[in-house]
KOLNU-101849 format. One record per residue (C-alpha): residue number from 0; residue in one letter; x, y, z. Coordinates in steps of 0.5 Angstrom, whole numbers, plus 500, padded with zeros to 3 digits. Last residue first. Layout:
KOLNU-101849
+-----+---------+-----+-----+-----+
: num : residuo :  xx :  yy :  zz :
+-----+---------+-----+-----+-----+
: NUM :       a :   X :   Y :   Z :
...
+-----+---------+-----+-----+-----+
//
This chain:
KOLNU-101849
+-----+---------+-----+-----+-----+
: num : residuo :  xx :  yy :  zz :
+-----+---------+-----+-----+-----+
: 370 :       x : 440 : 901 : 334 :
: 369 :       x : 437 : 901 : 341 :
: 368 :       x : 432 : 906 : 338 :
: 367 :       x : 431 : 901 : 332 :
: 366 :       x : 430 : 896 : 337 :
: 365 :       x : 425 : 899 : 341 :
: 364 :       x : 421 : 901 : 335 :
: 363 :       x : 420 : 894 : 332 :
: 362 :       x : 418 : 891 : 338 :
: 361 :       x : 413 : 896 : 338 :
: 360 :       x : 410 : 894 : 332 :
: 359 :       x : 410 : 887 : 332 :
: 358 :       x : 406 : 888 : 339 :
: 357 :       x : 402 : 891 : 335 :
: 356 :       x : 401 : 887 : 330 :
: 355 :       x : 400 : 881 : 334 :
: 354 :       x : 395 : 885 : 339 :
: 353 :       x : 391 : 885 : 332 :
: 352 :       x : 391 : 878 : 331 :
: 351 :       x : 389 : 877 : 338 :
: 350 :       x : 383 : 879 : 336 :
: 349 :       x : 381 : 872 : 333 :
: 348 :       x : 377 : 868 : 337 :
: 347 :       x : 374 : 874 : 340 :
: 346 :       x : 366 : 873 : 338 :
: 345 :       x : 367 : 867 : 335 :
: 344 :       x : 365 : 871 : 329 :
: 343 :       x : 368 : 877 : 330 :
: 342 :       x : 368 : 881 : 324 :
: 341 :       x : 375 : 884 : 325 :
: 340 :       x : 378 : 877 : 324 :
: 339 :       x : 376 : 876 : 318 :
: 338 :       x : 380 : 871 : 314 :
: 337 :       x : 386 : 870 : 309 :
: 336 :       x : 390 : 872 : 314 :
: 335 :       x : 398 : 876 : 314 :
: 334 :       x : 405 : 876 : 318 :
: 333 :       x : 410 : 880 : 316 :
: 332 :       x : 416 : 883 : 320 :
: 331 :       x : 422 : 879 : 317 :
: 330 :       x : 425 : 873 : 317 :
: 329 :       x : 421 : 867 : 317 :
: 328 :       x : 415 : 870 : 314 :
: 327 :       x : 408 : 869 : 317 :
: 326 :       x : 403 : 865 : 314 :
: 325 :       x : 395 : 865 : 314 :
: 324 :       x : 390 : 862 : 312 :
: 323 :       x : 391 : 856 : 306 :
: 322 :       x : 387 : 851 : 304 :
: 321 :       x : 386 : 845 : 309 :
: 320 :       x : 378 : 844 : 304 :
: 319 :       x : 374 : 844 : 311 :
: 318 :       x : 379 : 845 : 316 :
: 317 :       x : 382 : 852 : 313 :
: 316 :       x : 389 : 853 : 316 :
: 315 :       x : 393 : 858 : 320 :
: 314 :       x : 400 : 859 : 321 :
: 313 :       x : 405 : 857 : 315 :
: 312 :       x : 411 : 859 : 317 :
: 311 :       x : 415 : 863 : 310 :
: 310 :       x : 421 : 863 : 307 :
: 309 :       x : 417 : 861 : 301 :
: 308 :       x : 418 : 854 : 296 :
: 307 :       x : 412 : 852 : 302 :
: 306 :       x : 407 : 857 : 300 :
: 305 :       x : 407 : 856 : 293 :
: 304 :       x : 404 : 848 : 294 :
: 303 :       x : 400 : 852 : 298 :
: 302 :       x : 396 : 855 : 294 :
: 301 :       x : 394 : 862 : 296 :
: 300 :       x : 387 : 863 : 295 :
: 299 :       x : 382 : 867 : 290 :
: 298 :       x : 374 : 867 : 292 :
: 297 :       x : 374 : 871 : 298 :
: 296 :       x : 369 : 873 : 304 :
: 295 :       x : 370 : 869 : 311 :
: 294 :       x : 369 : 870 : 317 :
: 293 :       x : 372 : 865 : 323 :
: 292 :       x : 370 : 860 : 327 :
: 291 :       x : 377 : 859 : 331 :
: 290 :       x : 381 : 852 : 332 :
: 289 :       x : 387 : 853 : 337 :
: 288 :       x : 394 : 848 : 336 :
: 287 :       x : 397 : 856 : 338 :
: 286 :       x : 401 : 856 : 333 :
: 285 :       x : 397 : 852 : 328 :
: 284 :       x : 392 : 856 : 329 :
: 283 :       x : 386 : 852 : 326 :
: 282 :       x : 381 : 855 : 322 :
: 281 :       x : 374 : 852 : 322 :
: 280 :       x : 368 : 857 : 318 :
: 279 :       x : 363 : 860 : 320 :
: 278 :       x : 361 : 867 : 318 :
: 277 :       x : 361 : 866 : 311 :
: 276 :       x : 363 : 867 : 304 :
: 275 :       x : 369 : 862 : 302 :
: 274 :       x : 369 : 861 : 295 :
: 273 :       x : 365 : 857 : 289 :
: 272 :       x : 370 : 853 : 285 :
: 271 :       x : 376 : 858 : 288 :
: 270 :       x : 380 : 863 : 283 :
: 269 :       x : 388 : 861 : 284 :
: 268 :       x : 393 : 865 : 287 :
: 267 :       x : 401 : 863 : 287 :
: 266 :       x : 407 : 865 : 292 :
: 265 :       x : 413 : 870 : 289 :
: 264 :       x : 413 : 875 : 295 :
: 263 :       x : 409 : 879 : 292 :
: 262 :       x : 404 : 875 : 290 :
: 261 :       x : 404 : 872 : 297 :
: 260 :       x : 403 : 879 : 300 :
: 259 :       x : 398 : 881 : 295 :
: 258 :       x : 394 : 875 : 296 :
: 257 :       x : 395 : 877 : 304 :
: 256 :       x : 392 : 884 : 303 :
: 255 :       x : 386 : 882 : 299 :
: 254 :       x : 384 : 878 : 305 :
: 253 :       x : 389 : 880 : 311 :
: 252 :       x : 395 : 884 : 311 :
: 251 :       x : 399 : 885 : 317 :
: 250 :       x : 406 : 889 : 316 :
: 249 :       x : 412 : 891 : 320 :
: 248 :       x : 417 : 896 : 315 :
: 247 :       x : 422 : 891 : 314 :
: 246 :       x : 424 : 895 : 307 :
: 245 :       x : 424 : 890 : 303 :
: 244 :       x : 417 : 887 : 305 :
: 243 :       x : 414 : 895 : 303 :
: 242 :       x : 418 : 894 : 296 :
: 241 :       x : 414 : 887 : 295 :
: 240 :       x : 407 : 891 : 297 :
: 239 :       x : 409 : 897 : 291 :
: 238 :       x : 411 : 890 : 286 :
: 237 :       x : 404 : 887 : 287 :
: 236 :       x : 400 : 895 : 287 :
: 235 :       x : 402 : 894 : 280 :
: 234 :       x : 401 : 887 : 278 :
: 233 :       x : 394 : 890 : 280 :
: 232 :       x : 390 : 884 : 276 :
: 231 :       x : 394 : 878 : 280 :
: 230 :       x : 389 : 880 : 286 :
: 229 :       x : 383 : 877 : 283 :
: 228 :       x : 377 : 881 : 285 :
: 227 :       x : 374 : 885 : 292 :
: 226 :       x : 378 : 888 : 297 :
: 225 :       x : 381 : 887 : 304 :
: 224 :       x : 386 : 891 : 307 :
: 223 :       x : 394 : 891 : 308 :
: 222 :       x : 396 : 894 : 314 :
: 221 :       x : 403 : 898 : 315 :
: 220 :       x : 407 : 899 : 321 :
: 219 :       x : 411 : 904 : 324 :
: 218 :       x : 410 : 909 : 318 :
: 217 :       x : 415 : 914 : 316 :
: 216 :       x : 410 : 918 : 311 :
: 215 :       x : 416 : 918 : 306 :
: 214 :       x : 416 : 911 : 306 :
: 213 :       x : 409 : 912 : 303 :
: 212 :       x : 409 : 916 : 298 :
: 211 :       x : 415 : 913 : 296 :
: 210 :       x : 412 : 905 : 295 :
: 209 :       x : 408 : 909 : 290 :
: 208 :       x : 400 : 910 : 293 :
: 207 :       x : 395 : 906 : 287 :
: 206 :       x : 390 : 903 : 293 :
: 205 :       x : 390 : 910 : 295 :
: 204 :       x : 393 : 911 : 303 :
: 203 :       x : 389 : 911 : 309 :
: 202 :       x : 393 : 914 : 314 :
: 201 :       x : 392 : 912 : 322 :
: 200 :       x : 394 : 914 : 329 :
: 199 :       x : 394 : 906 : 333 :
: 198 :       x : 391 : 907 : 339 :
: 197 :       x : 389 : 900 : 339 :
: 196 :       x : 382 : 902 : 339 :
: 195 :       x : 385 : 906 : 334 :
: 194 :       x : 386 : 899 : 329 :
: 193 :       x : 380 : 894 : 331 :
: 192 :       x : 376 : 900 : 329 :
: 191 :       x : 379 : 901 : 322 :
: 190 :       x : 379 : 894 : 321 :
: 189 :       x : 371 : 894 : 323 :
: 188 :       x : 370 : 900 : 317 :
: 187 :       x : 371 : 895 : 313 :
: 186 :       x : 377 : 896 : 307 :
: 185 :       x : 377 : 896 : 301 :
: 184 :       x : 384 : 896 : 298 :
: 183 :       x : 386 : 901 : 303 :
: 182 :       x : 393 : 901 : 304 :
: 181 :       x : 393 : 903 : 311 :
: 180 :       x : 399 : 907 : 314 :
: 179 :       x : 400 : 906 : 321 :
: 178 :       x : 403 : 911 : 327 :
: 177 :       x : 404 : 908 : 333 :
: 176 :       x : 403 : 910 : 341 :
: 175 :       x : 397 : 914 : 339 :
: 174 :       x : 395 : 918 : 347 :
: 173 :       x : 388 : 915 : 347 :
: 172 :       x : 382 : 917 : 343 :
: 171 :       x : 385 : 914 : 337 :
: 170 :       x : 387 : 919 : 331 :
: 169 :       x : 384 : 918 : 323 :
: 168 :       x : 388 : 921 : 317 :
: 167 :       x : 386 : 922 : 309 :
: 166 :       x : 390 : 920 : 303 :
: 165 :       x : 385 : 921 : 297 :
: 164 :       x : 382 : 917 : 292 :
: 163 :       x : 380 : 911 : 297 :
: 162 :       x : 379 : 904 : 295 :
: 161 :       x : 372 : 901 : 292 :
: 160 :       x : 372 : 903 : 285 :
: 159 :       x : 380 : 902 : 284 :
: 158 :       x : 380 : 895 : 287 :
: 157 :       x : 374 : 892 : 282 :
: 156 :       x : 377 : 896 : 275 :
: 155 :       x : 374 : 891 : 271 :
: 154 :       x : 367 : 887 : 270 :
: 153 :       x : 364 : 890 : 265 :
: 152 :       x : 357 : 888 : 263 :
: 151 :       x : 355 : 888 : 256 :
: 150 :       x : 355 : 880 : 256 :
: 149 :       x : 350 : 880 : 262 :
: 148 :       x : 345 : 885 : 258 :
: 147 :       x : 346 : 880 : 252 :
: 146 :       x : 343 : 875 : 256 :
: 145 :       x : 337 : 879 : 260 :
: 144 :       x : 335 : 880 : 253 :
: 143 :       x : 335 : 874 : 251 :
: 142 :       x : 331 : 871 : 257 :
: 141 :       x : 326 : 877 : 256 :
: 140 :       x : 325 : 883 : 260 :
: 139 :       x : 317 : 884 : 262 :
: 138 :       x : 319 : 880 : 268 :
: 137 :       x : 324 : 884 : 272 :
: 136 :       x : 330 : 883 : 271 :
: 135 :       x : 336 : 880 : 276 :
: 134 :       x : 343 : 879 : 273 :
: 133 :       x : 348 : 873 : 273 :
: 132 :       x : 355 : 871 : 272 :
: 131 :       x : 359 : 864 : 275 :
: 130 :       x : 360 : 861 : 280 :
: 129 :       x : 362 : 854 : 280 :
: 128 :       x : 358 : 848 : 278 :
: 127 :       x : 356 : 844 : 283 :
: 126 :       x : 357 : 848 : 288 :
: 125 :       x : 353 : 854 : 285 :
: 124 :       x : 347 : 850 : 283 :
: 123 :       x : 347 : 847 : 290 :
: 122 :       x : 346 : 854 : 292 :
: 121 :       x : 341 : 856 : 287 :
: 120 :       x : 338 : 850 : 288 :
: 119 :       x : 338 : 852 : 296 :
: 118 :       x : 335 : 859 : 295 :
: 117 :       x : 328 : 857 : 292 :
: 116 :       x : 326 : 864 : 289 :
: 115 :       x : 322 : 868 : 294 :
: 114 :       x : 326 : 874 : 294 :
: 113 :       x : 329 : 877 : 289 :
: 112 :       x : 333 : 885 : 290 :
: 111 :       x : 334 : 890 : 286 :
: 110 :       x : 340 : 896 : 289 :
: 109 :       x : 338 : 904 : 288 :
: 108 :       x : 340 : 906 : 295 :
: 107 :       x : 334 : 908 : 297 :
: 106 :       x : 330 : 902 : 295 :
: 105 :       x : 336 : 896 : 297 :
: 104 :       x : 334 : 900 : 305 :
: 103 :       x : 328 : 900 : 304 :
: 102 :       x : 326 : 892 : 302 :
: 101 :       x : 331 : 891 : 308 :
: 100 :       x : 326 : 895 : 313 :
:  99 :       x : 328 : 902 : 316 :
:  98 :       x : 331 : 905 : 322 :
:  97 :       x : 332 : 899 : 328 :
:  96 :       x : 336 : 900 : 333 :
:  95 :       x : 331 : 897 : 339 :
:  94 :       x : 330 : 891 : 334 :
:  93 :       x : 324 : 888 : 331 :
:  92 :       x : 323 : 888 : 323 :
:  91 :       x : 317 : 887 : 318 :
:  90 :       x : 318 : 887 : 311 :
:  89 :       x : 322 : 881 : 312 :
:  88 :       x : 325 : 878 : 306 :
:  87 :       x : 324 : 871 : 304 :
:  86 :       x : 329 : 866 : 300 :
:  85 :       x : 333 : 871 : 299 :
:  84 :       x : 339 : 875 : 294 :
:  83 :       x : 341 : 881 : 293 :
:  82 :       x : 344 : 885 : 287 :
:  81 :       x : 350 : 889 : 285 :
:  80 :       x : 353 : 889 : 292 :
:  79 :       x : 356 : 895 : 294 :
:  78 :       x : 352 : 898 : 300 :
:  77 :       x : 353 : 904 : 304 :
:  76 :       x : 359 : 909 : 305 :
:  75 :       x : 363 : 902 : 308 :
:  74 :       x : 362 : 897 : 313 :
:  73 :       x : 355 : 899 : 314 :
:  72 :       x : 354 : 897 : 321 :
:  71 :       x : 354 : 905 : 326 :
:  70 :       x : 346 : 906 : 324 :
:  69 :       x : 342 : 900 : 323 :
:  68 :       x : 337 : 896 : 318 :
:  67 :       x : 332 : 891 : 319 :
:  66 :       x : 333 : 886 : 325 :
:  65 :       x : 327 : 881 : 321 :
:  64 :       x : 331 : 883 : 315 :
:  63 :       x : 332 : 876 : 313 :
:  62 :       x : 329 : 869 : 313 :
:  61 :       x : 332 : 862 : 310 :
:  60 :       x : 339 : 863 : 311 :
:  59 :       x : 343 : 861 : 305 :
:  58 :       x : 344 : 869 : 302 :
:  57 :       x : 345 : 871 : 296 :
:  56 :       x : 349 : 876 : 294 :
:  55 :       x : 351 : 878 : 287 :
:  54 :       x : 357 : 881 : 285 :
:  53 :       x : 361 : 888 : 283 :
:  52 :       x : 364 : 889 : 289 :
:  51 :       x : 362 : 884 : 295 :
:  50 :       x : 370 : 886 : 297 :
:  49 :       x : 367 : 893 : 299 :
:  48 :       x : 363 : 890 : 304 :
:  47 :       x : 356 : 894 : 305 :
:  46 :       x : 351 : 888 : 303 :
:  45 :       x : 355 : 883 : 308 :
:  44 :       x : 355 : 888 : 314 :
:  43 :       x : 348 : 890 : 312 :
:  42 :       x : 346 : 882 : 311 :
:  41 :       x : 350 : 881 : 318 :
:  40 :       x : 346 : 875 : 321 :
:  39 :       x : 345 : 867 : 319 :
:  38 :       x : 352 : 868 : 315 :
:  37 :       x : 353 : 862 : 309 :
:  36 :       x : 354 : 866 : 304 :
:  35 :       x : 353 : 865 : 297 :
:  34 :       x : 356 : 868 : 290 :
:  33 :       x : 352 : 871 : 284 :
:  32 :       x : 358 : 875 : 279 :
:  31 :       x : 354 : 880 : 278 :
:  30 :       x : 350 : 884 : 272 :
:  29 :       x : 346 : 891 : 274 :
:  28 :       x : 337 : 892 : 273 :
:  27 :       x : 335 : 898 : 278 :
:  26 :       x : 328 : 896 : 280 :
:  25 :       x : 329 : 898 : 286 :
:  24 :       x : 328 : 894 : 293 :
:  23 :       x : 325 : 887 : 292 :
:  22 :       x : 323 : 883 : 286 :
:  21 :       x : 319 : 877 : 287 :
:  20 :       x : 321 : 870 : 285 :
:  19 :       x : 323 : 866 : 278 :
:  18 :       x : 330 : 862 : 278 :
:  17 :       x : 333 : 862 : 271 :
:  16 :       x : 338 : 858 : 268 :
:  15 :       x : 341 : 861 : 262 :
:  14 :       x : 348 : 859 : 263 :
:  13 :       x : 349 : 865 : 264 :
:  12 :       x : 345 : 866 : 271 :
:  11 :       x : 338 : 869 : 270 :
:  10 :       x : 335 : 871 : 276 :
:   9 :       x : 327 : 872 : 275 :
:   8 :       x : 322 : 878 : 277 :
:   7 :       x : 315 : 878 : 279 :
:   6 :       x : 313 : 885 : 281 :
:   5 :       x : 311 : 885 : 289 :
:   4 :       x : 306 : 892 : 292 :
:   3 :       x : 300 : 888 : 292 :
:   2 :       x : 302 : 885 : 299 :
:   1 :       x : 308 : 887 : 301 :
:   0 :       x : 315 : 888 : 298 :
+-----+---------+-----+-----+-----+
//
């Protein structure tokens, strides 16, 4: 907010410590798990990401806003985060394809943010200690009742909130040439573009959709989106995409796809310190002896002692910590990532991926008409 128009607040992690600022945006108090991202553009894309369900982000680059907000950027139906996070907040933006400020866009759609708090503390506290949950309030709260407002969150159901409560169909431009089933465990909008672009006719199936109702789709290939969460908490969904890989169906999953998939195949998941959330982060393809910036958004990975009791190839490997990024099963039409490749943060290092799946794809059907 400008000038007269700031109300003083204060983030408050669970620990009690607290971090003094500006309020932004609404005044509407929600809790969240308070993560970081490294990413010097691509706060709406970040703000509208499904998988920031339920968590607080903050943003390590000093200044944000400066490119306001734009049509055609919001990754879903508009923004998920519970609470947002900055050193400074532009009210005044330049962009040709601007429609409204930062502090405007929190505002219309209910979300509080806090500017003005010394973001790199709140960083380093954070990777020193772990995330952990948190709330924003404005200043005539008290520190007690803030704690209590913490404690009575829920913090649950996180696939179910963000995925589609109904199948729906998209169609390219082009002549489709392979017809997809999405499991939408939150997916971004960019995916879907990655997808008919390649003239791939999509359904968009619930994140609960039985293995039944999918096969009976017929599909030529099935994608498994990203989403927020731990991916152990659907065991559900985990016995569904263990029936899909049964079936040979090709299959690509990424983030929360690509822990399911794990998951499914007997791999193991572990909730990270702090997480992976940025648009520049080192992968190393190991098949191509290739590195690519890559963007990341998750706080579980796959452990890679799991992985190489599985009759998988490891594929992609983060180089700042060498976690597992992608794997590729040595025996059926499966390959999945950790990362974003449809956020193009290199711009084009990873797009090839979606080539792949489609490749995959049609391979599959030329020899089923042969056979």
């Amino acid at each position: 907010m400008a000038g007269g128009d700031k109300v003083k607040g204060y983030l408050i992690l669970k620990d009690g410590t607290q971090y003094w600022g500006d309020i932004f945006g609404a005044q509407k108090v929600m809790a969240g798990e308070v993560v970081f991202n490294t990413s010097m553009t691509g706060y709406q894309e970040i703000m509208s990401d499904p998988s920031y369900y339920n968590q607080i982000v903050v943003m390590t680059y000093p200044l944000i806003g400066n490119y306001g907000i734009h049509h055609h950027i919001n990754q879903s139906k508009g923004p998920i985060v519970k609470g947002f996070i900055v050193r400074e907040s532009s009210d005044i933006y330049t962009h040709w394809n601007g429609i409204m400020s930062l502090n405007d866009y929190l505002k219309a759609n209910d979300i509080m943010g806090l500017s003005g708090i010394d973001t790199r503390a709140l960083v380093r506290k954070i990777r020193d200690q772990g995330t952990m949950k948190g709330i924003i309030v404005p200043e005539d709260i008290s520190k007690e009742a803030a704690l209590d407002l913490i404690d009575s969150a829920k913090f649950e159901d996180y696939v179910k909130a963000v995925t589609t409560p109904i199948p729906y169909d998209l169609w390219p431009l082009g002549d489709p040439v392979a017809q997809v089933a999405v499991m939408d465990f939150g997916i971004k909008r960019n995916i879907i573009r990655a997808l008919l672009k390649r003239n791939m006719s999509l359904r968009i199936f619930p994140a609960d959709t039985s293995f039944e109702v999918i096969e009976a789709f017929a599909p030529d290939g099935i994608f498994m989106s990203n989403g927020p969460g731990d991916p152990g908490e659907i065991p559900g969904v985990i016995q569904v995409v263990g029936q899909v890989i049964d079936a040979q169906i090709p299959t690509f999953g990424i983030c929360l796809g690509h822990q399911l998939i794990a998951l499914s195949l007997g791999g193991e998941t572990v909730p990270m310190k702090y997480g992976h959330r940025g648009g520049n982060h080192p992968v190393k393809d190991l098949n191509r002896d290739k590195i690519v910036i890559t963007a990341q958004n998750h706080g579980y990975v796959v452990t890679r002692e799991s992985i190489e009791k599985l009759p998988v190839v490891l594929t992609h490997v983060n180089l700042n910590d060498q976690t597992v990024e992608g794997f590729r099963h040595q025996n059926k039409p499966l390959f999945s990532v950790q990362y974003h490749p449809e956020a193009s943060p290199g711009p084009d290092d990873s797009d090839y991926l979606f080539d792949e799946f489609l490749e995959m794809i049609l391979k599959n059907k030329k020899e089923a008409a042969k056979g």
